[in-house]
C-alpha positions in Angstrom: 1.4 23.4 -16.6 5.1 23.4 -16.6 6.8 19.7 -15.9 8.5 21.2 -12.4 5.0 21.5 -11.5 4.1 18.1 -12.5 6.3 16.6 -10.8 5.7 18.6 -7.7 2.5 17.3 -8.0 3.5 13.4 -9.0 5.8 13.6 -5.6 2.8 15.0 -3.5 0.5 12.7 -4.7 3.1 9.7 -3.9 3.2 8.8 -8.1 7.2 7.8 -7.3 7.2 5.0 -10.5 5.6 7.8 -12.6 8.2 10.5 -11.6 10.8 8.2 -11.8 10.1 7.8 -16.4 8.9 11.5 -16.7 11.8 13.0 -18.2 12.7 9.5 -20.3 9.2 9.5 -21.4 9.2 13.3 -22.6 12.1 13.2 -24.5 11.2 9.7 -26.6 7.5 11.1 -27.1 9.1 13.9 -28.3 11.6 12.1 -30.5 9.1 9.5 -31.5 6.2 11.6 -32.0 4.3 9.7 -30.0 0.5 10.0 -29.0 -1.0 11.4 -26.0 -2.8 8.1 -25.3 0.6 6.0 -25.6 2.3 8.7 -23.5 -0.2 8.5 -20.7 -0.1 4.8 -20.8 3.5 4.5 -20.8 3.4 7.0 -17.3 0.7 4.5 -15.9 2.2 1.2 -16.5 5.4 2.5 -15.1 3.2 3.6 -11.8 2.0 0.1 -11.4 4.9 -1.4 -12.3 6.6 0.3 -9.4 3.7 0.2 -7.2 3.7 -3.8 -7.8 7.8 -3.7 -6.6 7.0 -2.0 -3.8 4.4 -4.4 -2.4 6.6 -7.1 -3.3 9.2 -6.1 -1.4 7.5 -4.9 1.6 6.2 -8.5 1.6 9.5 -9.8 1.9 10.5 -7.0 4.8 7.6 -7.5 6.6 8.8 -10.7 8.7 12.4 -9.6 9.0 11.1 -6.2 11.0 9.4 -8.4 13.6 5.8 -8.8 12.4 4.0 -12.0 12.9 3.9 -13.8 9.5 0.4 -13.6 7.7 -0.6 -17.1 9.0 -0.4 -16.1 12.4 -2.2 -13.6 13.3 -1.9 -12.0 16.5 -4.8 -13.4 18.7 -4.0 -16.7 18.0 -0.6 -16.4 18.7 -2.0 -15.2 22.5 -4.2 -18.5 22.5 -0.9 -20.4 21.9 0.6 -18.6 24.7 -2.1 -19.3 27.3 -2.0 -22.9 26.3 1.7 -22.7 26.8 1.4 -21.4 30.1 -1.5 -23.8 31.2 0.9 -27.2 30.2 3.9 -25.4 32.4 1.6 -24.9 35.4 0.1 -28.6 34.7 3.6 -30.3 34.2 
């Protein structure tokens, strides 16, 4: 398998952190003489590691695009609105 095709496949398969170190990685396990095991590890860790950022991130991004933060969750945020309603018409 030639690495275009690798990475074709990496890209269609969403592996973004592991495409990201391919070419790095090749050329110090290359240089280094490193084993396959290490080499596979090193294309793994950087996966989660960029799979861990992305969460992160989209954690932070989730409140600022207008979603309801995780405590409040949609249905009870329509109970509170109810009840807000009902004290108006009471008052």
């Amino acid at each position: 398998m030639s690495i275009a095709i690798a990475k074709n496949h990496m890209a269609e398969m969403n592996m973004l952190g592991m495409l990201a170190v391919l070419d790095k990685t090749l050329a110090d396990a290359t240089r280094d003489k490193i084993s396959y095991s290490e080499f596979v590890d090193i294309l793994l860790q950087a996966e989660a590691d960029h799979r861990q950022e992305r969460k992160a991130v989209n954690r932070i991004k989730a409140p600022a695009a207008g979603q309801l933060p995780p405590l409040v969750s949609r249905s009870n945020s329509s109970t509170l609105d109810a009840v807000n309603r009902r004290r108006s018409v009471l008052s």
